[in-house]
N, C-alpha and C positions, 0 to 999 in steps of 0.2 A: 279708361278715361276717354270723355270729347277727343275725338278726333280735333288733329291741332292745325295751327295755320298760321306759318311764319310770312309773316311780311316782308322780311329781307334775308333775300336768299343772292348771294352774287355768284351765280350758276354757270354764268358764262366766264367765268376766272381762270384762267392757263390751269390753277390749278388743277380744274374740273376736266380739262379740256380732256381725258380718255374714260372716264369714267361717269360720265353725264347721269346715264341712263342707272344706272348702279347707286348709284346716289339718292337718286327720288326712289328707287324700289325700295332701296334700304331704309329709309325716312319713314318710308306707306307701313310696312312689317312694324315701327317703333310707333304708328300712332297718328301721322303727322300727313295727313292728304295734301294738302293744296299749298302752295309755293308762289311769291311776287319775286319776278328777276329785279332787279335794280340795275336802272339803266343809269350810267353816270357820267357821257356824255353821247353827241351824238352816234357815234359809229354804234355805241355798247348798246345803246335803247334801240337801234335797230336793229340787231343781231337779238337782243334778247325777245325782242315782238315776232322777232322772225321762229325765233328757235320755240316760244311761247304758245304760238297759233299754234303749233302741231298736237297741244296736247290740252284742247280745250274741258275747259272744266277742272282739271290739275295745275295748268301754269297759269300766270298772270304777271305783266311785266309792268315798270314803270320805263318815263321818255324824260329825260331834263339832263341838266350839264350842273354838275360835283363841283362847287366851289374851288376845290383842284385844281379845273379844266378850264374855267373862266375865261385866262387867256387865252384861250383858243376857240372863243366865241367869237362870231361878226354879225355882221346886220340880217345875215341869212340864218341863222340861228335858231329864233323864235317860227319861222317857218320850216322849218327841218323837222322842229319838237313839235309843231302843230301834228304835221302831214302822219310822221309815227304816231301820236295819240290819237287817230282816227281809226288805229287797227282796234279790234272787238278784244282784244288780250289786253291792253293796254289799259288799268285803271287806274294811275297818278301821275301828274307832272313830278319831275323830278327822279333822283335824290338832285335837290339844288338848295343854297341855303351858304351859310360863310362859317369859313374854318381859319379862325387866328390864330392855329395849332402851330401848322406849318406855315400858312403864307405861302404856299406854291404860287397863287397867284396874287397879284399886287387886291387891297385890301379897297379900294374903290371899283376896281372891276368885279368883285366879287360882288359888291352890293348892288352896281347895275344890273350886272346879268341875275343874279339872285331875284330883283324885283321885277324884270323883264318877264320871269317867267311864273311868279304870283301874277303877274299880268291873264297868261296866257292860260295859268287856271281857273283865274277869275273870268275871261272871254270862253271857257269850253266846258265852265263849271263841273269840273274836276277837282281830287281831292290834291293836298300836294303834299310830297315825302319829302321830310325835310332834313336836313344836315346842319349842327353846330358844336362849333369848339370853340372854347372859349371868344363867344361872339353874342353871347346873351342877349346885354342889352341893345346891338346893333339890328339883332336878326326881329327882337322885341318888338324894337320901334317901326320897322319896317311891316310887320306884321299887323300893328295897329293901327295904320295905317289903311289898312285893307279888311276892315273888319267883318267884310262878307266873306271873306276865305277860310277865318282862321278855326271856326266851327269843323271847317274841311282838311284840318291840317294835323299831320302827325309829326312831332317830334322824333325821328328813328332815332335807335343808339342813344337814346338819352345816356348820360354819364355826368349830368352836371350837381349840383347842389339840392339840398331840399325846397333852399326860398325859390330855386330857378323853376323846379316843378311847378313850385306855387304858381309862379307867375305865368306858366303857361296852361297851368288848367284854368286860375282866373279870365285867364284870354279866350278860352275857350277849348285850346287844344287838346288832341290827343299825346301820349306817350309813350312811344315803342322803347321796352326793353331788351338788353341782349344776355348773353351770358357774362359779360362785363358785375353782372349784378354775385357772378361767380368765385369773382376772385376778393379773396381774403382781403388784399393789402387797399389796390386800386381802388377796389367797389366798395369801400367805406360808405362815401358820400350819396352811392347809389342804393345800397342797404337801407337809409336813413329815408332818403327821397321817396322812395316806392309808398311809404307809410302815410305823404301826404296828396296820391294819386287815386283819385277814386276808381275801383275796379271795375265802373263804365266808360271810362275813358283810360285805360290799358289795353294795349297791344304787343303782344312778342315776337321775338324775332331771333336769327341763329347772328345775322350779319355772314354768315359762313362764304368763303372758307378761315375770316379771321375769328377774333375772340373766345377762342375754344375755351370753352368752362374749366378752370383748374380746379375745382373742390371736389373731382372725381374720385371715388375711393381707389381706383384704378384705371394711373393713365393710359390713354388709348396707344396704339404703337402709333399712329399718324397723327404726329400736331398736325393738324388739319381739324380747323372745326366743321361740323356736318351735320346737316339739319336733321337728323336723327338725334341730335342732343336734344333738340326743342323743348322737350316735356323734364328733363333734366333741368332746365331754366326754368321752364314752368315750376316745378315743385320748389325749387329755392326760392322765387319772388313768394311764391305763398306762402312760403315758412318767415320772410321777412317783413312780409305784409300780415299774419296771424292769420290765414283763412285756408280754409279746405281746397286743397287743387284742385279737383273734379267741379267743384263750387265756381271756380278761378278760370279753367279751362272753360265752363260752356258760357259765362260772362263775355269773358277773351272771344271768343268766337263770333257770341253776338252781334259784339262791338266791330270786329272785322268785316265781318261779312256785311255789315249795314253800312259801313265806313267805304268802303269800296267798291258795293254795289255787286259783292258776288254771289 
């Protein structure tokens, strides 16, 4: 199969934190070269542009602040996320975007800082990785809003509806999948959606170390998801989208590597 290319990989995660290196070896043997850290707020996009640059040509990281983090934005912010997206690893703002999951942070601050840094993609003309839960129509509007971005814009972890896809590929955007599209019960609504996502504007992703694929025919001994599942995601969206993996994989790739600029 194409050699594969997760776009969200959370590599700098405690969990990873002894086995770094082992990890991407283990990924390279399953298929899977090139890796974007996700940085999700400031300290995380620095440390992952840092950890990033060592291994040019294999890493590549994103710079933004995780709806999460919000709160812990200030006026020094959008200059922080510039200064890190000037390193040569670095190709997206973000993961930024609103999450009405949880509400860690108050749900007006999330949409400032959310569009502060559609700002900041739009001023450095960069792509942006985006984050949403249940915030469709909020993260929508705000997206239409800026309609020079959203050609530049990837939905990560998509998990939402099938009209929700619609409405983002109508916008223009891309859709990153994860192994979310894995589980029987949850990925219902993601099984369904994939079917109205054109396979040039799909992109996958592990999200690892969470959403470890459960449709394994055998579980792995570490819940731990690991971007060495990647092509395991890969073959399910193609079984749930009707089309040949290898067909799906060099599409996917395409799409990435033009998207990004790798």
């Amino acid at each position: 199969m194409e050699n594969l290319i997760d776009i969200g990989l959370n590599l700098m995660h405690s969990s990873f934190r002894k086995d770094r290196v082992e990890i991407i070896e283990e990924a390279k043997k399953a298929g899977v070269n090139q890796f974007i850290i996700t940085g999700t707020n400031v300290h995380s996009s620095q440390l992952a542009s840092e950890y990033a640059s060592k291994y040019p040509g294999t890493l590549y990281s994103t710079a933004g602040v995780h709806p999460h983090d919000a709160k812990t934005c200030n006026g020094h912010t959008p200059f922080e996320i510039e200064k890190i997206s000037k390193n040569d690893c670095v190709v997206a703002i973000g993961e930024c975007g609103l999450d009405y999951n949880r509400n860690f942070s108050p749900q007006d601050l999330q949409r400032k800082w959310f569009e502060a840094q559609v700002e900041i993609a739009e001023k450095l003309d960069m792509p942006l990785f985006l984050h949403e839960r249940e915030a469709h129509k909020d993260l929508y509007d705000i997206l239409k809003r800026h309609d020079s971005i959203v050609e530049k814009s990837v939905v990560h972890c998509f998990t939402g509806t099938k009209q929700e896809a619609q409405n983002y590929i109508d916008l223009g955007c891309y859709i990153g999948v994860t192994g979310w599209i894995c589980d029987m019960k949850r990925g219902r609504d993601l099984q369904e959606a994939v079917s109205v996502i054109p396979p040039e504007k799909l992109m996958i992703e592990t999200d690892a170390p969470f959403l470890i694929p459960k449709n394994f025919d055998k579980k792995p001994k570490k819940n731990r998801n690991e971007p060495k599942y990647l092509p395991h995601i890969l073959n399910t969206i193609a079984m749930c989208m009707g089309m040949d993996a290898e067909e799906l994989a060099i599409q996917v790739n395409k799409n990435t590597k033009e998207f990004f600029k790798i």
